[in-house]
C-alpha positions as CSV (number, residue, x, y, z in Angstrom):
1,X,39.8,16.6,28.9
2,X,36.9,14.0,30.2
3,X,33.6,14.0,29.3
4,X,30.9,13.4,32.1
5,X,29.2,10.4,31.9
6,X,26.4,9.7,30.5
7,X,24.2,6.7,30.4
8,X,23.1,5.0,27.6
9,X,19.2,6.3,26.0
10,X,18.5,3.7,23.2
11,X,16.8,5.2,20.0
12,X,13.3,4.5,19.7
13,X,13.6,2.7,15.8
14,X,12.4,4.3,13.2
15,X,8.9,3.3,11.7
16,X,9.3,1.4,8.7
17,X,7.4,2.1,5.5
18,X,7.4,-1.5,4.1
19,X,3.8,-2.6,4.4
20,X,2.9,0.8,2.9
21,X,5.3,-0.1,-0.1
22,X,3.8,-3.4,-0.2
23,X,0.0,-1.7,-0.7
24,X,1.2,0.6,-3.1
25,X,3.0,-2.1,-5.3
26,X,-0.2,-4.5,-4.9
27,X,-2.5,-1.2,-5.9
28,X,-0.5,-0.9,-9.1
29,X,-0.8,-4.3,-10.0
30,X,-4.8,-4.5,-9.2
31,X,-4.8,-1.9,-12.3
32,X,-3.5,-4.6,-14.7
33,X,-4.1,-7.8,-13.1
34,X,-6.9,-9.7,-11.2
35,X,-8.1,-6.6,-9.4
36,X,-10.4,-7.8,-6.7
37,X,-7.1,-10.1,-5.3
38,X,-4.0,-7.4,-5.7
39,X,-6.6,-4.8,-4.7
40,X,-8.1,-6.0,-1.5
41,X,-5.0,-7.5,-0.2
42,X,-3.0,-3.8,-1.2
43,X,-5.6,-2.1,1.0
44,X,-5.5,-4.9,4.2
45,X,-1.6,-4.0,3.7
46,X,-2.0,-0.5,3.8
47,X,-4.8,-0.7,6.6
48,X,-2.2,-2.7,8.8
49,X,0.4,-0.1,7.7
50,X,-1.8,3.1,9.0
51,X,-2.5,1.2,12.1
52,X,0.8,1.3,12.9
53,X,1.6,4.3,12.0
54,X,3.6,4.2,8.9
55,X,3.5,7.6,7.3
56,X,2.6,6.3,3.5
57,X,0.1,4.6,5.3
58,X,-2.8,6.3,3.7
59,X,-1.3,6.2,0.7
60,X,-0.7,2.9,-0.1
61,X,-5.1,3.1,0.9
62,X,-5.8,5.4,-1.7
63,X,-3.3,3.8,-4.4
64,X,-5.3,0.2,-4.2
65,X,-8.5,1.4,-4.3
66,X,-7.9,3.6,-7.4
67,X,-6.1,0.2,-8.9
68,X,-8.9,-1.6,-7.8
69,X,-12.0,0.3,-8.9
70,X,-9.6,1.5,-12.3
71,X,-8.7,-1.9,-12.7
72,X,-12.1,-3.2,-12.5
73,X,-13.4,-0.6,-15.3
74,X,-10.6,-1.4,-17.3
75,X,-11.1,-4.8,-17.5
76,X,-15.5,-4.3,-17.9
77,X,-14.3,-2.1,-20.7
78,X,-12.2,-4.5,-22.5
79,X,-14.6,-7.2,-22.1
80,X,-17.2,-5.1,-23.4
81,X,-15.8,-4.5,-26.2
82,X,-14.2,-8.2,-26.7
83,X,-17.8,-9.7,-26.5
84,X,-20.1,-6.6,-27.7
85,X,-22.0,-6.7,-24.8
């Protein structure tokens, strides 16, 4: 028994998801340290990521602006109290 030929249909590849992974690691490092740096450069990476269509896109977006906004209270908080301001 044969099988009827037929040609070759490449794949289209799948999307990755590491920029998004990338933004969402940054994000949770802007929480603890030097949040203006980990956070803007977490949300360019997830920016890049939606652009292209990567599905945690948006969510590496929404984790580094919670890390850096959170990150920035936390650290206005701790100063606050370090120098009684």
């Amino acid at each position: 028994m044969s099988y009827p030929h037929q040609p070759y249909q490449p794949q289209p590849p799948k999307p990755s998801n590491t920029l998004s992974v990338v933004g969402i690691v940054l994000g949770c490092i802007a929480f603890l340290f030097c949040p203006p740096l980990f956070g803007i450069a977490g949300i360019i990476c997830g920016v890049v990521a939606n652009s292209k269509g990567e599905r945690l896109g948006g969510t590496a977006i929404g984790v580094s602006v919670a890390g850096l906004i959170g990150g920035m209270l936390l650290g206005f908080v701790l100063f606050q109290g370090m120098y009684d301001i």
